[in-house]
C-alpha positions in Angstrom: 0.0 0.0 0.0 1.6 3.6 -0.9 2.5 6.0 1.3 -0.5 8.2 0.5 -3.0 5.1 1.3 -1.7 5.6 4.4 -2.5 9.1 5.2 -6.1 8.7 3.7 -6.7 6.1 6.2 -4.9 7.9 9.2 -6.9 11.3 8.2 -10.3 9.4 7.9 -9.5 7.5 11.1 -8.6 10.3 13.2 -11.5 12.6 12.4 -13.9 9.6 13.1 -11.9 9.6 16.6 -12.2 13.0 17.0 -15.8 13.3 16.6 -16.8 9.8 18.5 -14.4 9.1 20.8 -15.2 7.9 24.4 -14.6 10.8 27.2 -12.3 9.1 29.9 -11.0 10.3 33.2 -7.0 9.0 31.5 -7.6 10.9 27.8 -7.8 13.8 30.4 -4.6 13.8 31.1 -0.9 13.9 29.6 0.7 12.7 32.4 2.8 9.5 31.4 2.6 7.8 35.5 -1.5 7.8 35.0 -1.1 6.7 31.6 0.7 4.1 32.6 -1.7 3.0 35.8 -5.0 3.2 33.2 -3.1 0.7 30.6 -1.9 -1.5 33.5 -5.6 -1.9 34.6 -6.8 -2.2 30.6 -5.0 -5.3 30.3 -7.8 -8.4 30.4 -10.0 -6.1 32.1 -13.4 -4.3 30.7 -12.9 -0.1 30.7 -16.5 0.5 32.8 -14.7 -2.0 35.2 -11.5 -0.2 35.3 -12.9 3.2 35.6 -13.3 3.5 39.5 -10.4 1.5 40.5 -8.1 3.9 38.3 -9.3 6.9 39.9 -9.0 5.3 43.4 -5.5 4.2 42.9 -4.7 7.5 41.8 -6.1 9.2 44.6 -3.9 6.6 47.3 -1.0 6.9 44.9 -0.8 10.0 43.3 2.7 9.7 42.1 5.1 7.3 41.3 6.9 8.3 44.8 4.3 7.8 46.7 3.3 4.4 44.9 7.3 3.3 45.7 7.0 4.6 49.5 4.0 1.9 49.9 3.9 -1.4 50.8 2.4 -4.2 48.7 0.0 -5.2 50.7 -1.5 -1.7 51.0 -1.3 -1.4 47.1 -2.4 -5.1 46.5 -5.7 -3.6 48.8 -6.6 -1.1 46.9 -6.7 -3.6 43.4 -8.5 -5.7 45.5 -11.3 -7.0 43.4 -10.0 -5.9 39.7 -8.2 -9.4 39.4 -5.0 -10.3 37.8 -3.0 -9.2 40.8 -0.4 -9.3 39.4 -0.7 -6.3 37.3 -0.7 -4.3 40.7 3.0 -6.2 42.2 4.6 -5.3 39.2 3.6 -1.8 39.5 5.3 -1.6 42.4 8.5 -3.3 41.3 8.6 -1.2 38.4 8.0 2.0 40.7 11.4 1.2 42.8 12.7 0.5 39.6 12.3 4.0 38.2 12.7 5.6 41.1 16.5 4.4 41.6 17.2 3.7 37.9 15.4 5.8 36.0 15.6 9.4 38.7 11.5 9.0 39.3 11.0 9.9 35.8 8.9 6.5 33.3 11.8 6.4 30.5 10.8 7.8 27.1 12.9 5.1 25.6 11.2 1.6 24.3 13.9 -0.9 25.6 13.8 1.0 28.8 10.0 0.6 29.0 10.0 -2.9 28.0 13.1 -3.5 30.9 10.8 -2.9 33.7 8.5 -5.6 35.4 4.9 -6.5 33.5 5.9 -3.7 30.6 5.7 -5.4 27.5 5.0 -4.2 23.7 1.3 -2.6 23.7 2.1 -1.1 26.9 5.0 0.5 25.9 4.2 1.3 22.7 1.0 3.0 24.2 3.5 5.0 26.6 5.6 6.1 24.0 3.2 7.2 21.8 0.0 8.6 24.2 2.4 9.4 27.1 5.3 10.8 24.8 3.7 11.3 21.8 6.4 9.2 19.9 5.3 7.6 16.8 5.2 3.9 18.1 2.3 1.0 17.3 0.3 -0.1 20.8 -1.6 -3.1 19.1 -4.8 -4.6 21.9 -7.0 -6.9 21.0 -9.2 -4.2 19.4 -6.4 -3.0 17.3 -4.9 -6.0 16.3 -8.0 -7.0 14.9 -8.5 -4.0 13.1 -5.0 -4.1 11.2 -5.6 -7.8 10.1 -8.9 -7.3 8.8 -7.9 -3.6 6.8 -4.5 -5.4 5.7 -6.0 -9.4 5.4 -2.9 -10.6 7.2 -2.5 -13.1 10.1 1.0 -13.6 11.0 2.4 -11.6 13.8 5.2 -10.4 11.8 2.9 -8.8 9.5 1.2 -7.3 12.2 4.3 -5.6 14.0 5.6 -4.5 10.2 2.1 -2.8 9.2 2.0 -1.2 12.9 5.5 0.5 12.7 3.9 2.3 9.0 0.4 2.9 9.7 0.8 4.9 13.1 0.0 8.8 12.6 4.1 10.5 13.1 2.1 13.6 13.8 -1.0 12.3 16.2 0.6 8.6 16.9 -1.2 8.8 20.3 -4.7 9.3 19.3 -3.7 7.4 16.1 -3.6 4.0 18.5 -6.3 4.8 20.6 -8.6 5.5 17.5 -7.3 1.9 16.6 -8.6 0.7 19.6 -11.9 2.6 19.9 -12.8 1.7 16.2 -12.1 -2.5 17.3 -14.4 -2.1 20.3 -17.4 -0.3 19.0 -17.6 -0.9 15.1 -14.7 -3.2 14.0 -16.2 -6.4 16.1 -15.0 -9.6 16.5 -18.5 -10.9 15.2 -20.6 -9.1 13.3 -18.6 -5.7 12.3 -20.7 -3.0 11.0 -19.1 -2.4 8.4 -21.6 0.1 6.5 -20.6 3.0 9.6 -16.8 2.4 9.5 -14.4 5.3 8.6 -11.7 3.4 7.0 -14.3 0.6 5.5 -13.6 1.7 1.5 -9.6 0.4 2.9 -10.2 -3.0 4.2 -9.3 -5.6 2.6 -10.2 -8.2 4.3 -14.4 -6.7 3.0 -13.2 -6.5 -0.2 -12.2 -10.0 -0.2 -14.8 -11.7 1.5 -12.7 -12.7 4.2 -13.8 -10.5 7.0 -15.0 -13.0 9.8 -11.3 -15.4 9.3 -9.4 -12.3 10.2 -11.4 -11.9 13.7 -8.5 -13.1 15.8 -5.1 -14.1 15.1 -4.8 -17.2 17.5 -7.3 -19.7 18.6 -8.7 -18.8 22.4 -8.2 -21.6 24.9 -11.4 -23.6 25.9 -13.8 -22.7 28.6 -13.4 -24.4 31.6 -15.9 -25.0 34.5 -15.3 -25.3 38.2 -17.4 -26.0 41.2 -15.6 -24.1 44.4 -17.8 -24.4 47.4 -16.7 -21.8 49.9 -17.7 -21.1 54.1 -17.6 -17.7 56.0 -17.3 -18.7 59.3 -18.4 -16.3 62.0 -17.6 -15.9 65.6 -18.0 -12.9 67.4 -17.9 -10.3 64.5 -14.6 -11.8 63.0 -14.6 -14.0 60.1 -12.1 -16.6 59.3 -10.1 -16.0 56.1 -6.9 -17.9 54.8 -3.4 -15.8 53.0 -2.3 -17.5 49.9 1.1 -17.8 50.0 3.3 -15.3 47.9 3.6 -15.8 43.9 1.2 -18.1 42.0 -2.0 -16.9 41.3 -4.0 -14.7 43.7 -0.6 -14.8 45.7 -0.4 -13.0 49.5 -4.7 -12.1 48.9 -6.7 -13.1 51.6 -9.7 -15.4 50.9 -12.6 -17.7 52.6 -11.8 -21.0 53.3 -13.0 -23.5 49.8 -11.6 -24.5 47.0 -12.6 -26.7 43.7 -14.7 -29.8 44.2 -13.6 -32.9 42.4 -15.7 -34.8 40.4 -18.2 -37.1 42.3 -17.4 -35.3 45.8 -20.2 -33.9 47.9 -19.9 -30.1 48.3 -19.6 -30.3 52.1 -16.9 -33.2 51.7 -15.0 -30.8 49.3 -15.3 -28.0 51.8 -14.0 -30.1 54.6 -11.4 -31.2 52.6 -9.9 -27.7 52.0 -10.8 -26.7 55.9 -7.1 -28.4 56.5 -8.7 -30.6 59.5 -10.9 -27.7 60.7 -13.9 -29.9 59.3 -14.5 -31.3 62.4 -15.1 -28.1 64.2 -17.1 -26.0 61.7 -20.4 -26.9 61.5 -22.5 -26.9 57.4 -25.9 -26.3 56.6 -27.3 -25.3 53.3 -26.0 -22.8 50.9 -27.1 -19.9 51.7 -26.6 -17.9 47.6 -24.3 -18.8 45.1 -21.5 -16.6 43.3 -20.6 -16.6 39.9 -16.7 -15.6 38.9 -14.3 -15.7 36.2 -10.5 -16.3 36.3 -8.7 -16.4 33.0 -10.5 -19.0 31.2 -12.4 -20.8 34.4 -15.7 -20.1 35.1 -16.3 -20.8 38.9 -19.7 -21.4 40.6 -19.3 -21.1 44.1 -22.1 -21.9 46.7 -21.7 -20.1 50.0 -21.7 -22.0 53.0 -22.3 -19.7 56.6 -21.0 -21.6 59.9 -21.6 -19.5 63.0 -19.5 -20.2 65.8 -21.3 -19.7 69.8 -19.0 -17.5 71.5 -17.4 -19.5 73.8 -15.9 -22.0 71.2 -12.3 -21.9 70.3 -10.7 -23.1 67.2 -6.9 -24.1 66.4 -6.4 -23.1 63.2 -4.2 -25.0 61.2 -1.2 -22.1 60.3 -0.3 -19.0 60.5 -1.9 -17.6 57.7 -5.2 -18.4 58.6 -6.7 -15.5 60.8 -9.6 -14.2 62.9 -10.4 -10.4 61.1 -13.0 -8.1 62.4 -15.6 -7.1 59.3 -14.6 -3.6 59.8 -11.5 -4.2 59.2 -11.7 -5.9 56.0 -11.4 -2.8 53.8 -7.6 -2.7 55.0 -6.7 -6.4 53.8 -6.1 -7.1 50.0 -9.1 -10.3 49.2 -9.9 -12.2 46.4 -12.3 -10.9 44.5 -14.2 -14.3 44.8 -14.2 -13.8 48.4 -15.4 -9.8 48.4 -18.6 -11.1 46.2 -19.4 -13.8 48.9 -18.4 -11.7 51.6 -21.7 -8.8 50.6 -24.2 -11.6 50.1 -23.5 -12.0 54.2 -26.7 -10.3 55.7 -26.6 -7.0 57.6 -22.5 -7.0 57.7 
C-alpha cells in the first residue's frame, strides 16, 4: 500500500476519533505515570470495570513516589477485586525501579520501558506514543483485529511491520487509541458494521470476503468450569479468612476458606477437605446464595456455606496464615475478589 493510502486512512481514522471518541478520566490527562496505571488496569480487564479503581488508585497513589514509599499489601488492597493481581505487584517493582534507575522519571525510551516488570509491547508502545507522543504502534485486541482485517494478514510479523507504517508521526497517540476505539465499538470480532466504518472503502479483508477469518489471530483456549464451594465462618464479629502464599495466582490475597470440588465429591466433603482438618469443628448447613466468577479461562460457581461459631468455642487453626479479622476491618486487607462477592451476600454485615 503507498504512502498516500496511508495518510487517507490515518486522516479518515482520526476525524472519526475525534468526533466519536469515548470521554475518559485517563484521555484527560498527559501525564505518562497515570497513563501508565489506566493501561496496567486495561489489560484483560473491561474499561467500565477499570474506571473507578483507576481513579481510586490515583487518589492513594498520586505519584510514582508515593506508589514506591507503599507497601504491597496496601497497594495489593486497593486492586482488590480488579483481578489479575499481578498487574498491581509489578507496579510496584517497576516504581522502585524507576525511582532508583530511572531518577523518578517513566523512560521515554522503548527498551527501557520494555526492561521494567509487567511492561511489555502494547504497553509500551502506548506509553511512548499517548504518554510521549512518539510515533510507536500499541496493538490490543481491538487494534490487532482491526489491522488484520484492513490489511487481510494473520501472521504476527505482518502485524508488527504494518503497525510500525500505519501509526500517525504527527498524532501517533490518538492514532492508536482511534485503533482501539474503532475495534471495540464498530470493527467487532462478530458481526462488524461495516456500512458505519471510517476506513471501511480500505479494508481488505471486506473486499475479499474474508472478514470473519481475520477476527482473531490465535485460537482462544477452551472454557473451563469449576465448582468451588466456599464457608464464611463467623464468631464474634470476625470472620475466618486464609493468606495465599506469595507468587502463584491470587498470591499473599486473603480469601474464605473452599476450593474446587472434584468430580463425584459432595460439596460439604469438598469443603472439609480444603478446611485443612478444621472440618470437624465447623459446622454446614445449606447454601445460603451462590457466586458466579471468572479467572482467565475458568468459570467458577461457588455456593456459599455460613458456619456461626457460639462464643465460647475456640478453634486451632491449622497455620499462621489463617486468621480471625473483624468485618470492619476488612477494607484494609487485600481479598480475592471471589471472596469480596461472597463476603456482601452476608446479611446486615
Amino acid at each position: 500500500m503507498s504512502s498516500s493510502k496511508f495518510n487517507q486512512i490515518r486522516i479518515r481514522l482520526l476525524g472519526w476519533y475525534d468526533r466519536n471518541r469515548r470521554d475518559l478520566p485517563w484521555r484527560r490527562t498527559k501525564d505518562p505515570y497515570a497513563i501508565w496505571i489506566a493501561e496496567t488496569m486495561l489489560q484483560q480487564t473491561q474499561v467500565k470495570t477499570a474506571l473507578a479503581y483507576y481513579e481510586r488508585f490515583l487518589r492513594t497513589f498520586p505519584t510514582i513516589e508515593a506508589l514506591d514509599r507503599a507497601s504491597v499489601d496496601e497497594v495489593l488492597t486497593v486492586w482488590s477485586g480488579l483481578g489479575y493481581y499481578r498487574r498491581a505487584e509489578n507496579l510496584k517493582k517497576a516504581a522502585w525501579q524507576i525511582i532508583r534507575r530511572h531518577g523518578g522519571k517513566i523512560p521515554q525510551d522503548f527498551r527501557a520501558l520494555r526492561a521494567l516488570p509487567g511492561v511489555g509491547p502494547y504497553t509500551a508502545g502506548a506509553l511512548m506514543s499517548i504518554g510521549f507522543n512518539r510515533a510507536y504502534p500499541a496493538l490490543d485486541g481491538n487494534a490487532r483485529r482491526v489491522v488484520a482485517r484492513l490489511f487481510n494478514v494473520q501472521r504476527e510479523k505482518d502485524l508488527r511491520v504494518i503497525g510500525k507504517q500505519l501509526v500517525s508521526p504527527s498524532r501517533p497517540g490518538h492514532f492508536n487509541q482511534a485503533l482501539m476505539e474503532l475495534g471495540s465499538k464498530i470493527c467487532l470480532a462478530r458481526s462488524p458494521d461495516c456500512p458505519i466504518c471510517p476506513i471501511a472503502r480500505s479494508c481488505a479483508a471486506r473486499r475479499s470476503g474474508r472478514v470473519e477469518e481475520r477476527a482473531s489471530s490465535s485460537a482462544k483456549p477452551g472454557i473451563k468450569k469449576v465448582e468451588w464451594p466456599l464457608v464464611l465462618v463467623q464468631n464474634k464479629g470476625k470472620i475466618l479468612l486464609r493468606r495465599r502464599p506469595p507468587g502463584g495466582i491470587l498470591g499473599g490475597l486473603w480469601e474464605l476458606p473452599g476450593g474446587e470440588r472434584k468430580k463425584g465429591e459432595a460439596l460439604k466433603d469438598a469443603l472439609a477437605r480444603h478446611l485443612n482438618g478444621l472440618g470437624d469443628q465447623v459446622s454446614l448447613g445449606s447454601p445460603i446464595g451462590e457466586i458466579r466468577h471468572s479467572i482467565t479461562r475458568h468459570r467458577i460457581r461457588a455456593p456459599l456455606f455460613v458456619s456461626v461459631c457460639p462464643g465460647e468455642k475456640k478453634i486451632r487453626l491449622p497455620h499462621p496464615r489463617w486468621r480471625w479479622l473483624p468485618l470492619s476491618s476488612l477494607h484494609r486487607y487485600p481479598l480475592s475478589a471471589l471472596s469480596l462477592k461472597a463476603i456482601r451476600l452476608l446479611p446486615q454485615r
